[in-house]
N, C-alpha and C positions, 0 to 999 in steps of 0.2 A: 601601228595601224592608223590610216588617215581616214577622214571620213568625208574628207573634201571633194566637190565632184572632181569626175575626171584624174583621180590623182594618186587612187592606190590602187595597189593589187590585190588584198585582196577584203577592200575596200568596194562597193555598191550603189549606183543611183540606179534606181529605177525608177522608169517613166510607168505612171497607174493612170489609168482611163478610167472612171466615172462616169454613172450617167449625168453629174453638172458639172462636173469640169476635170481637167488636165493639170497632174502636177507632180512635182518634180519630189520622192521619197528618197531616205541614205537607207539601208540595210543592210544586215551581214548576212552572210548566211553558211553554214558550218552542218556537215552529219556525219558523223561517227570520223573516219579515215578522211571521208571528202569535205574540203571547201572548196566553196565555188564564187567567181564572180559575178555579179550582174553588173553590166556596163552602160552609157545610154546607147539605145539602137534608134534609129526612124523606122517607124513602119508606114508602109506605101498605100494609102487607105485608097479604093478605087473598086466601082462597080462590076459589080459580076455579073454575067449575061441572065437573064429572065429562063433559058436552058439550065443553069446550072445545076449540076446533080453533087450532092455530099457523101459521105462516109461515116457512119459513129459506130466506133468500136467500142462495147463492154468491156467491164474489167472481169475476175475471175483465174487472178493465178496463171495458174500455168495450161487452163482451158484455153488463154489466149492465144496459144501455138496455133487456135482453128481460124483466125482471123489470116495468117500469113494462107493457108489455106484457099480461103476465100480471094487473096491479094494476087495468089495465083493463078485463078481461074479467070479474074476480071482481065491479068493482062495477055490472058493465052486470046481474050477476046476480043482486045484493044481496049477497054472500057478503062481510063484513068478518072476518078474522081477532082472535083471543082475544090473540094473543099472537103477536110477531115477533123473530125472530133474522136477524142478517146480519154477512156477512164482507165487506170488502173495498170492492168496489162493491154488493156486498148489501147491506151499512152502511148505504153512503151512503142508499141507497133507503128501505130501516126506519127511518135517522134521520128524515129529511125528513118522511115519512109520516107517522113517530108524532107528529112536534113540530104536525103541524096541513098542509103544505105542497099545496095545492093539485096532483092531479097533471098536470092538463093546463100547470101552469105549470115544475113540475117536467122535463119532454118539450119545452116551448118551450126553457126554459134549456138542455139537451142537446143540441138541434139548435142554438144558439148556439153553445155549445159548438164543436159539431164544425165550423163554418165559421171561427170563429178560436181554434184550441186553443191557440197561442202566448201567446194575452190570457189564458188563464186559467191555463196550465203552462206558467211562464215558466221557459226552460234557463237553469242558473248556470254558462254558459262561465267566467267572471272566478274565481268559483272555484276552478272544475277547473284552468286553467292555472295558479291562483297553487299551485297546491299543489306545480305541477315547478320551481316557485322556491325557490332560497337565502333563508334569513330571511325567508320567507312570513309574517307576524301576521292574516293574516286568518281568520277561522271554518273551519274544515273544511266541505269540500264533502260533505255527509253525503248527496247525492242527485242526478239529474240533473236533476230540475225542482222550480221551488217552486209547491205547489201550494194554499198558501194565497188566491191570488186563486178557486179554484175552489169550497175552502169558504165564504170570504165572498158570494160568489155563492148558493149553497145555503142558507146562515144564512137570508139577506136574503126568502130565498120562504115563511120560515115565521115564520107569528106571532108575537109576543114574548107571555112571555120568552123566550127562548134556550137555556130550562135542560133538563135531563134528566128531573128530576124533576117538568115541567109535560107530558110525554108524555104524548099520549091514550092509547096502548093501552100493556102489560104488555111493553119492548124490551127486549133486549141488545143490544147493539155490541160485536165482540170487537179484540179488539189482541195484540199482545204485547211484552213488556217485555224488552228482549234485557238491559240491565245485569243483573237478577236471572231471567230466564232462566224465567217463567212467562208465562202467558194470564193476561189483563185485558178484564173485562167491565164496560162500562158499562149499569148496570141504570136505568130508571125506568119512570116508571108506577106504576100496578098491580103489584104480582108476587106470588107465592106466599115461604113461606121456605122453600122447598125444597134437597134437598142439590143442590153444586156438580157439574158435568160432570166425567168422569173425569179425570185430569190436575193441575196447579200452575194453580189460577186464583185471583184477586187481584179482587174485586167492588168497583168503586167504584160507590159509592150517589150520586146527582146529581151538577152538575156544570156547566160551558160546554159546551153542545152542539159549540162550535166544536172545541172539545179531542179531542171523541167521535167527529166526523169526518173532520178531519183523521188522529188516528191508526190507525181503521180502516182507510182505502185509502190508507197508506204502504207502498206497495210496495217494499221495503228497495231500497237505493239508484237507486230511481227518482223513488218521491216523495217530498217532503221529511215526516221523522218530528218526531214531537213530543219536544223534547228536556226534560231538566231536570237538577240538578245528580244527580243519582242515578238516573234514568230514563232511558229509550231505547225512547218506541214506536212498533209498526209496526204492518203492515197484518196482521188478524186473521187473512186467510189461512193465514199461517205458521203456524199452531197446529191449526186448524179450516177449508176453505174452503166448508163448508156441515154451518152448526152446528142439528145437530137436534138435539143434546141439550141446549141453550140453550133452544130452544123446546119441549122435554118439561122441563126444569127453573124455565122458571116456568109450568108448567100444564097445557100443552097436552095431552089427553088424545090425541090424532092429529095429523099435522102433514104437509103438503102443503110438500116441498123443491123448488126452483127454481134447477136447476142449469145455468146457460148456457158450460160448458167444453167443449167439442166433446170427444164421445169418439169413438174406437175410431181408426182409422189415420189422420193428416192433415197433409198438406205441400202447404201453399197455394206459386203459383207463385216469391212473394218472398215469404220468408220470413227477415225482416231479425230484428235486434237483438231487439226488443221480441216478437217471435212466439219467438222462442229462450227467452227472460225466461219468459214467459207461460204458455208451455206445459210446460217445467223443472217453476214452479210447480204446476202443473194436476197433474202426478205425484207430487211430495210430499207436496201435501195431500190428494190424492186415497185415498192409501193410507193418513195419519193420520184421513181422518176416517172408513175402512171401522173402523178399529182401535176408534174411539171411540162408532159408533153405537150407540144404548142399543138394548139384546135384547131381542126380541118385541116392537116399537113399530110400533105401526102407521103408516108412512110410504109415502105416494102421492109418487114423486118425477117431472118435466115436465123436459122436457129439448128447451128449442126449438133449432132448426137451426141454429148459429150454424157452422158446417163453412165451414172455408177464408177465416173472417172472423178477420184480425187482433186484437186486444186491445187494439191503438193505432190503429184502424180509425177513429177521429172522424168520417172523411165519413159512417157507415154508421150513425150513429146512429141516426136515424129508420127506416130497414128491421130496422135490431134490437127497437125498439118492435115493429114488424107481425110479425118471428117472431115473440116473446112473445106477443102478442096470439092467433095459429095455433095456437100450441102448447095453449093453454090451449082455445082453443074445438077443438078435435079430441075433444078428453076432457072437454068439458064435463059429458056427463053421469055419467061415473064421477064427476068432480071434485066433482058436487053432491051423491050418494051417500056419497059418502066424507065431507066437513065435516061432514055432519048421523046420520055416525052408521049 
C-alpha cells in the first residue's frame, strides 16, 4: 500500500475544506467486505441563482422508501431541485439521485430489497460470538450487519464514474467521524463556497461514491461503518437527521425538508430491537437538528404517514413509496408555490 498522492489504488488523498483553509489529507478507508478509494477531484465552486430551491432528506431506515415517493411526485410536476442534502437513508436517496440513478430503477432495487434483506444485510453472527472467545484474532464485530452488498447494489444503478464530484446536481452526504468526534460531509457537484453548518464539520471534496454511502446509513452498531487507521464513520443521522442547513449552505435560497420519522406518540404492536434503535434515534436527532436549524429560513417541511411502520419494516417498502408519493400530492399546490418563490 502506497500512500503517496496520486499513486495507489487503494490508497487516498483527500481534499478537506475548512472554514481557514484548504488542504491536502492521505487516508484509507476499509468496511467490512468493502474498500473504497478517495482520489483528488476538483469541485467547480459557482453561485447559485437567488431562485434556488433545495431538497433535505431524513434518515430513518427503511421509512426512506417515502422520499423516492415524494422524488416522484416532484418529477410528474417538473419540479427538479437546485440542491440536495440527506442523512442516513436520505443519503442514500440524494446519492443515487445525484450520481445519475434512474428512479424507477432505484424503487425496483428496494422492493428487491425488501423480499430478501438477508442478500443484501448480511448478520456477522461468527463475529459477535468470536468476540465471547478467549484469544479471539478476529476483526471486531463493529455492527450487526454488513451492509456493503447493499451499497454495491446502489453503486451498480448509477452511471459511471462512481465519483462525487461527477454529481449532477450541488449534494451533501453527511456522516460522522466518532475517532475525532465531528460531522463529515461529502460535497460534489456544483456548490457555492459558502460557510459550513453550525457545529465540527470536516468537507470532503470528491471521492468513491461508495465511501459516501456506505458511511451515511451506518447506523452505529447496526450497520457496518467505514473504517480507517484514524477514522470511524457513521451514519449522518448522529449529527444532523435532516440537514437543512446543508441544503441553505450550498445555496439553496428555500428548501422543502422530507421528514419520514413518525412523530407525536407511537407504539406499534411489536415493537422489537430495531423500532427501540430507531426511534432512540429519532429523539436525539430530532432535537439536535431543531438546535441547528438556520434562523428565518424559509422551510416548507412533508411529513408522510409512516405511524406504526417499523424502520426495519423491508416488506413495506413499496407502501412507503405510495405514502411519500400522498404526502407530496396533498400539498402539491403549496409545494409548487413554495419552489418558485
Amino acid at each position: 500500500m502506497c500512500a503517496a498522492r496520486g499513486m495507489a489504488d487503494d490508497g487516498a488523498v483527500v481534499r478537506t475544506r475548512t472554514r481557514t483553509r484548504t488542504c491536502w489529507r492521505t487516508a484509507w478507508f476499509a468496511s467490512g467486505s468493502l474498500c473504497c478509494t478517495l482520489r483528488p477531484g476538483r469541485i467547480r465552486w459557482r453561485g447559485v441563482s437567488a431562485m434556488a430551491w433545495g431538497l433535505a432528506l431524513s434518515g430513518g431506515s427503511v421509512l426512506g422508501a417515502a422520499h423516492l415517493g415524494v422524488l416522484r411526485a416532484f418529477r410528474e410536476w417538473g419540479l427538479a431541485p437546485d440542491v440536495l442534502a440527506g442523512a442516513s437513508a436520505g443519503g442514500l436517496v440524494a446519492g443515487v439521485v445525484a450520481a445519475g440513478a434512474r428512479l424507477e430503477d432505484v424503487v425496483r432495487f428496494g422492493i428487491e430489497v425488501g423480499r430478501r434483506p438477508l442478500d443484501y444485510l448480511r448478520p456477522r453472527v461468527v463475529r459477535l460470538a468470536a468476540e465471547l472467545l478467549p484469544g479471539d484474532t478476529l476483526p471486531p464485530a463493529d455492527s450487526l450487519f454488513d451492509s456493503a452488498p447493499l451499497v454495491r447494489g446502489l453503486v451498480a444503478l448509477c452511471p459511471h464514474p462512481h465519483r462525487i464530484e461527477a454529481w449532477q446536481v450541488s449534494t451533501a452526504l453527511t456522516a460522522v467521524d466518532l475517532a475525532s468526534l465531528e460531522g463529515v460531509a461529502f460535497v460534489g457537484g456544483f456548490a457555492t463556497n459558502a460557510l459550513l453548518p453550525r457545529g465540527r464539520w470536516r468537507v470532503e471534496v470528491g471521492g468513491d461514491l461508495h465511501v459516501a454511502l456506505q458511511a451515511t446509513m451506518a447506523m452505529p452498531g447496526v450497520f457496518s461503518p467505514v473504517r480507517g487507521p484514524s477514522v470511524l464513520l457513521v451514519d449522518g443521522g448522529v449529527a444532523d437527521d435532516l440537514p437543512v442547513d446543508w441544503a441553505a449552505a450550498l445555496g439553496a435560497a428555500r428548501v422543502v425538508a422530507v421528514d419520514v420519522a413518525a412523530s407525536g406518540p407511537v407504539l406499534p404492536p411489536r415493537a422489537g430491537i430495531g423500532w427501540v434503535l430507531g426511534r432512540t434515534a429519532d429523539y436525539m436527532t430530532a432535537t439536535l437538528s431543531r438546535l441547528r436549524r438556520p434562523a428565518r429560513f424559509p422551510v416548507l417541511t412533508l411529513l408522510p404517514d409512516t405511524a406504526g411502520i417499523s424502520g426495519f419494516a423491508f416488506g413495506e417498502f413499496e407502501r412507503l413509496v405510495e405514502l411519500g408519493y400522498a404526502a407530496a400530492r396533498t400539498r402539491q399546490g403549496e409545494i409548487q408555490a413554495f419552489v418558485r418563490g
